[in-house]
N, C-alpha and C positions, 0 to 999 in steps of 0.2 A: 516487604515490597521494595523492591530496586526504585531509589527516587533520582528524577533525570542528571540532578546534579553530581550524582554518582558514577557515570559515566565511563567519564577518562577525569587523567588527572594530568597536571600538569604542575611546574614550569617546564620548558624543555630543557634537558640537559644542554651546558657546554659544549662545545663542536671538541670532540677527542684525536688527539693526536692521527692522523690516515683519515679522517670522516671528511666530509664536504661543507666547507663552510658556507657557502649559499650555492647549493646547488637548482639545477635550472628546470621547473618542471610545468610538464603542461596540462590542461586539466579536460575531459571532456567526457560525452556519455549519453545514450535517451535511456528516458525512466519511462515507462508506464507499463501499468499493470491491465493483463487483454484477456478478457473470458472469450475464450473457443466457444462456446452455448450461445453467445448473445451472436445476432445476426448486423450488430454497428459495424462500423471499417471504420480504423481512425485512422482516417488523412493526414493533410495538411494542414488543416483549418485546428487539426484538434492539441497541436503542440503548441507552445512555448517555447521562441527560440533565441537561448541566450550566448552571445559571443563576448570575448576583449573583456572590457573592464564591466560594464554590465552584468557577465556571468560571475568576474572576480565580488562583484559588489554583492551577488544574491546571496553569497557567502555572512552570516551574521557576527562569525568570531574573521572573518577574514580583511575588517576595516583597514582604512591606511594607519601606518603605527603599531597597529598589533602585532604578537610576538610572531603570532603564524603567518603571518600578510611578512614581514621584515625579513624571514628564515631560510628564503628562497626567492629565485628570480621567476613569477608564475607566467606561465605563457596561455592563458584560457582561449580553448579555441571554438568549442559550439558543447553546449547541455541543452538538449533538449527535454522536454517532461511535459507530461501529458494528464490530463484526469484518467482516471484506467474507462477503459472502455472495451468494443471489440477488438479482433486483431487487425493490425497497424498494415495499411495499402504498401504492398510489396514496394512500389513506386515511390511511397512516401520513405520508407526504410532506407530504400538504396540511394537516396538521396541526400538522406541525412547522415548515414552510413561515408558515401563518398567526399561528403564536406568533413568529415574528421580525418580521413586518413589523407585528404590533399595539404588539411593543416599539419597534421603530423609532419607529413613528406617537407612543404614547404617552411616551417618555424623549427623544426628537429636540428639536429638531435636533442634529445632530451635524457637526462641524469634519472629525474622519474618520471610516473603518470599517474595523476588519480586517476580514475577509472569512477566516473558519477553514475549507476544507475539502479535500476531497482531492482527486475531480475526475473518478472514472469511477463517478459514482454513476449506477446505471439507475434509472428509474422504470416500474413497467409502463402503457403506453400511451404513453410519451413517449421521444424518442431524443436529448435534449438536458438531462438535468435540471437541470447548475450552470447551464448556459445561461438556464434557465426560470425558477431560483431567482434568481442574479446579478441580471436582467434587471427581477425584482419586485424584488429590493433595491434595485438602483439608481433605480427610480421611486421607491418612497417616499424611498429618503435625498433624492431631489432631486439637480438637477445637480452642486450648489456642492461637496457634500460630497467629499473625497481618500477613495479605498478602494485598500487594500494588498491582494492576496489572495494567498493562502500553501497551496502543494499539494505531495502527490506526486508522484514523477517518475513515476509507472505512471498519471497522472489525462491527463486530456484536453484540448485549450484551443482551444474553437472560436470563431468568430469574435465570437458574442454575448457569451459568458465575457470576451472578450479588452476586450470594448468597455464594458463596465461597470465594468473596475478600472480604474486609473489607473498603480499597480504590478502585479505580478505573475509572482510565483517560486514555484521547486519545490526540492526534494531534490538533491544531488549526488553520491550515493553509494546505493548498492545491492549488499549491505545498506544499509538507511536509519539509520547512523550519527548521520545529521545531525537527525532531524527536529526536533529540538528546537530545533538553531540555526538552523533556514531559517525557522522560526515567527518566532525571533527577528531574523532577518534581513529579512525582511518586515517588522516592525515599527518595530526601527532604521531601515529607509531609509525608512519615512512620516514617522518624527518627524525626522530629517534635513532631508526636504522641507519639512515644518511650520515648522520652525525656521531655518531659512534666511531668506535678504533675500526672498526668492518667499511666504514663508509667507502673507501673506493678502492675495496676487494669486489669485485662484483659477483666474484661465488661465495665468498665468504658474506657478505652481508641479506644474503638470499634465504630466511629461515626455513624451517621443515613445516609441512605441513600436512596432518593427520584427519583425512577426511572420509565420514561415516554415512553413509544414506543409512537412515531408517524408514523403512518400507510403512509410514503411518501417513496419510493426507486427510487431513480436518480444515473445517471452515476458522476462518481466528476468530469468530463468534463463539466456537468450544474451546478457542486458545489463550483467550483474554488474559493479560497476564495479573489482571486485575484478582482471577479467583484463582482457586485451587484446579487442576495440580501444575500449571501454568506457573502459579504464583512461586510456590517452591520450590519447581526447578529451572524456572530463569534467574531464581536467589542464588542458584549454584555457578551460578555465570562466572558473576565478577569471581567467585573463589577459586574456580578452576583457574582463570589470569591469572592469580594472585601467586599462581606456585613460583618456583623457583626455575629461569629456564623455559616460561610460556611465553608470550608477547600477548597473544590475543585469544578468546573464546568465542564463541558465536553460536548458535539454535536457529536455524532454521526451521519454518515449518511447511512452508514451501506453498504453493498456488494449487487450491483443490480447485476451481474454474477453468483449467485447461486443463485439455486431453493429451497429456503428452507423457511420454516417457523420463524426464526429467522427475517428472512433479511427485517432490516426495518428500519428506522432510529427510534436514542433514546439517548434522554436526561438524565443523572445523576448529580447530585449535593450530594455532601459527606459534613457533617458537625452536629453539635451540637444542634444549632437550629430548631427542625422541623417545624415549621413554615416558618423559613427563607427556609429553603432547599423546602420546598414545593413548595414556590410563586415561586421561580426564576426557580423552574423547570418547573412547569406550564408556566411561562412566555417565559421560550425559547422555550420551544415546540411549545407553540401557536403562536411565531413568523417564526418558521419554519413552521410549516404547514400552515398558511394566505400566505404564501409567495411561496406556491406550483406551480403555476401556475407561477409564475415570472420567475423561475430560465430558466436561457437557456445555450446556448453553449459557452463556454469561447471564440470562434471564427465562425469564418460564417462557418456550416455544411451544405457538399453541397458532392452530389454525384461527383465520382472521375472523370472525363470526364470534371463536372462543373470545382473543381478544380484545372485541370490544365490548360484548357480554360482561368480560372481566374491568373493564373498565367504566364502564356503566354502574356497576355493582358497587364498586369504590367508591365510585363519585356520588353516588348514594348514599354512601356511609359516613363520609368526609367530606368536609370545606376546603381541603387542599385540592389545587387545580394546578398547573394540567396533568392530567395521566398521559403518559407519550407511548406510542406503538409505532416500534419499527415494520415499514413495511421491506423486509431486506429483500424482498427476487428481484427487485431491481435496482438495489443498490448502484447506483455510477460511482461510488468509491472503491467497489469491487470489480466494475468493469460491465456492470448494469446497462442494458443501452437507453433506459434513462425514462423510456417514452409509452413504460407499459401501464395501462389506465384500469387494468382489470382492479385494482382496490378501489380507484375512486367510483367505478360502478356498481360496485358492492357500496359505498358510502354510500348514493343518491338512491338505492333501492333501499336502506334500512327506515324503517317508519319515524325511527325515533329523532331522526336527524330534519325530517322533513318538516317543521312547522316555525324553526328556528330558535325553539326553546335550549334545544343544545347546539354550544357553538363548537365545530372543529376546524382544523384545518390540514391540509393534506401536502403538503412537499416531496414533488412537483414533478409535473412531466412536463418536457419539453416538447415543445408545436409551435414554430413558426407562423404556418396557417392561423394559425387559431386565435393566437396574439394578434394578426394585422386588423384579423376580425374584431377582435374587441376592441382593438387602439382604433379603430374607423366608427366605433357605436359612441365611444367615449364613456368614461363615468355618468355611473348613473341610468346607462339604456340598459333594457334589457337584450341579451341577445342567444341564441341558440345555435350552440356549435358540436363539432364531432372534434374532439380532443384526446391526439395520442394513438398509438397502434399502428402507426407510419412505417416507422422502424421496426421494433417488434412487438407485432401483430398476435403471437400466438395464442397470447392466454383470453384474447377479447376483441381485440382489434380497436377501432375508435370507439370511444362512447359519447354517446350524447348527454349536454348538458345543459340547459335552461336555468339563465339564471341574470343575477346584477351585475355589471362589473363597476366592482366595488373598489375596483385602486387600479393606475397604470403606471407604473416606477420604470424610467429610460436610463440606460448608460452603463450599467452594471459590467464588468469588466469581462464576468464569465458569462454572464446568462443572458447582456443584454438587454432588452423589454421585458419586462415582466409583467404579468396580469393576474390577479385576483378575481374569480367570478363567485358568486354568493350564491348557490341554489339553496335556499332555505337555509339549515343553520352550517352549512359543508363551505369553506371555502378553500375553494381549489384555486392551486398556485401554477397556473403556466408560464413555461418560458420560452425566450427566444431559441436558446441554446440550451445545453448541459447545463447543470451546474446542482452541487452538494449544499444540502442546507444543514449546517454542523455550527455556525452561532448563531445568536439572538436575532443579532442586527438584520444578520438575512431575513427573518420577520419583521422587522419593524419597520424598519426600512420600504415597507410593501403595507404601513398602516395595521400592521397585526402584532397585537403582544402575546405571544405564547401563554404569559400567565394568565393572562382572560379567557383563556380558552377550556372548555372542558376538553377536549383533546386535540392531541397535536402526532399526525401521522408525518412520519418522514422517512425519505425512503433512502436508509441505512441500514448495518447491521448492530455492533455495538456500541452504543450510543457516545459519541464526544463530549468533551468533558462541560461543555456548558449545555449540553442537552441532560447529560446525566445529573446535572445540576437539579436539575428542575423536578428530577425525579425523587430530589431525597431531602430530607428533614421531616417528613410526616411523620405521624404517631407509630403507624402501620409500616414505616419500612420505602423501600423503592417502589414505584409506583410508574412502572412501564413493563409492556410484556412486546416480546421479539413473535411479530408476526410470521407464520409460514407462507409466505405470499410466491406466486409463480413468477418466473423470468428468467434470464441468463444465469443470473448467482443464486443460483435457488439453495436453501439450506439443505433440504435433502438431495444428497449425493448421489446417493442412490438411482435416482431416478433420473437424472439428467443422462447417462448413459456414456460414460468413461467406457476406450476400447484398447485405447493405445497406453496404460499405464503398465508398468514392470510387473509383472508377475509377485505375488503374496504383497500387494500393500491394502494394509486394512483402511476401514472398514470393508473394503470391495472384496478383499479375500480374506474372511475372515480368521483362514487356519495357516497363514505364515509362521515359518519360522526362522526369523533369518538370524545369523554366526556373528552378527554386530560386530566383526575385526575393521579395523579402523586400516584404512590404507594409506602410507607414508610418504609423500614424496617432495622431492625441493628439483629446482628448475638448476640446471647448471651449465657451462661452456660446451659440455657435450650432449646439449637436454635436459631432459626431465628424467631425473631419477628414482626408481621406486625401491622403497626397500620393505 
């Protein structure tokens, strides 16, 4: 297992004879990840918008004094990032869109550009956004400028994206362990290339790069790099780097929640060698696509009925508590729009949950409504509301719930108000807003300890590492199962109804065969050259 601090490595080299000794670079980029299936729009409300020193500070290894903070003159001009959600309001896009490249135009010229984003952002009416954005960065930075661009392994890299950076790396672990150090590892290998004897060659300091679609699109719930065959060939990562002649490796798996022609997974390798950057590209591709068929569920998926059956059965057997069940179709860490209740109305119909002898609890749909209701009965009343199905309605629509409210928690950063309501032993977590329940505190914080709980639904896919916590040290082994639940990010692919994907990628077509040649190219005074 790739452990995070394995990353990148560092000190940075000496500034070599021709490199740039502090060269002047600026930083910018929106992240978020947006399921086409889910019927959310994320606006305005749904970014985070970081400028100047605020966006330099969000940086963790980029403090004042540090080697990377001191290495360059950084000009941070807007990072925007978002919870994934729907696709991002055309109006919101172009707006945030136009605040980067007015910065470019007005703080430019620039030496480099990080390039911050994630890489399966949708826009509605467009099927290529980084593509679209990338494409406007790179015009105004101008040819001359190095751009590093730094993603998620679940983002996309099409061939526009590929051609406007000059670097370009993702994640190596899923969970995303790492993101912190592939930001930083992106950035280290620009100031590497700046600093070298190439540094103010601007063709010459420009590496090659060998980039491969592999016609396979999986949820990263099959891609966890926690199991097998994930595990094994994200271990080939760092080694492909390691050759002689590489700069960088990278695996993509690309965004199965959008219908796009992009979406697919794909390998890049950056470096000097074309040769070397060829084989190992080819090489990982071909290991990820032989290995198409292996990948499966980081945990037993089993339709929701099965597991809570299976959970019951446990809890039966065993004094360990809690047993956790992803309810992943509406994942908002996937791009879930957050607000679909059809689980919590399967909880409130199960007999077993109705007497309060078993305690669970369910994380969370978002309803405005339905909070004010409860924040106005206060703790302690009873009250009966229709929570959820606002947004997307499809799998149920609101469901009604009769119950206590049992806790009102104000302020929360992401979600707001929160509210607890007790119908018998279920208690449902509504919020004001969005928001991912991935630590403890998020429960306790709301008067609930997970561990008291005989079960703890939450509506994720592969469980975070303090969820996954909670699953393990019993006699028996991990003690959560990955619900099949409906919504935007639904697990089965299948059925969601992909139209616009490339021709042979599996599972959708399942008799591809594609010639896995890796295509070469490096950016130069006359273009982009392929060889």
């Amino acid at each position: 297992m790739i452990e995070a601090s394995e990353i990148w490595s560092g000190p940075l080299s000496p500034v070599a004879e021709g490199g740039l000794v502090r060269p002047r670079i600026g930083i910018g980029g929106i992240s978020i990840e947006s399921s086409t299936f889910s019927p959310h729009v994320s606006g305005d409300e749904a970014f985070t918008e970081r400028r100047g020193d605020v966006l330099i500070g969000y940086y963790p290894f980029m403090e004042p004094g540090s080697e990377l903070r001191e290495a360059a003159d950084w000009v941070p001009l807007l990072q925007a990032r978002s919870l994934p959600g729907g696709a991002v309001a055309r109006e919101t896009y172009e707006r945030l869109k136009a605040e980067i490249l007015a910065g470019i135009a007005e703080q430019g010229p620039f030496d480099a550009f990080y390039f911050d984003i994630h890489g399966a952002m949708s826009v509605v009416g467009m099927t290529d956004a980084e593509g679209d954005l990338g494409s406007a960065v790179r015009e105004a930075l101008g040819a001359d400028t190095f751009v590093s661009t730094s993603m998620d392994l679940h983002g996309n890299v099409s061939r526009t994206l590929l051609d406007m950076s000059d670097l370009i790396a993702c994640y190596r672990m899923a969970p995303h362990e790492d993101h912190w150090n592939t930001k930083q590892r992106a950035i280290f290998n620009m100031l590497e290339r700046l600093r070298s004897s190439v540094g103010s060659d601007v063709d010459a300091r420009r590496p090659y790069k060998a980039w491969l679609p592999v016609p396979v699109l999986l949820p990263g719930e099959k891609t966890s790099t926690r199991i097998e065959p994930a595990r094994t060939i994200y271990a080939e990562v760092p080694a492909s780097e390691a050759r002689e002649g590489v700069i960088d490796s990278s695996i993509w798996v690309g965004y199965a929640w959008a219908d796009e022609p992009r979406c697919q997974a794909v390998v890049v390798t950056t470096g000097d060698d074309v040769e070397a950057i060829r084989a190992e590209t080819e090489r990982l591709g071909k290991l990820y696509w032989d290995a198409r068929d292996d990948f499966a569920f980081v945990a037993d998926a089993l339709p929701l009925a099965a597991s809570i059956d299976a959970a019951l059965a446990s809890n039966a057997a065993s004094d360990a508590r809690p047993y956790v069940i992803s309810d992943s179709g509406d994942n908002p860490t996937a791009g879930g729009a957050g607000d679909v209740s059809w689980t919590l109305g399967q909880l409130l119909a199960r007999p077993e949950f109705a007497d309060g002898t078993i305690n669970v609890v369910h994380a969370s749909i978002f309803d405005a409504a339905a909070v004010a209701q409860a924040v106005a009965a206060g703790v302690g009343a009873t009250v009966s509301l229709e929570v959820g199905g606002r947004v997307d309605g499809g799998p149920s629509g609101p469901v009604a719930i009769t119950g206590e409210v049992f806790s009102i928690t104000e302020g929360d950063s992401d979600a707001g108000t929160q509210v607890v309501v007790k119908a018998g032993g279920v208690h449902a977590i509504i919020t004001e807003r969005r928001k991912p329940f991935h630590h403890i505190a998020d429960f306790t914080q709301l008067g609930i300890d997970p561990n008291s709980m005989d079960i703890v639904f939450v509506k994720i896919g592969y469980l975070e590492p303090e969820l996954y916590a909670l699953t393990t040290g019993a006699a028996e082994g991990e003690r959560w199962k990955l619900a099949l639940t409906p919504g935007g990010v639904d697990q089965d692919l299948l059925r969601l109804g992909h139209s616009h994907l490339e021709p042979g990628v599996f599972p959708f077509d399942p008799n591809g065969t594609p010639e896995l040649r890796a295509v070469i190219t490096r950016r130069t005074a006359d273009g982009i050259e392929t060889i």
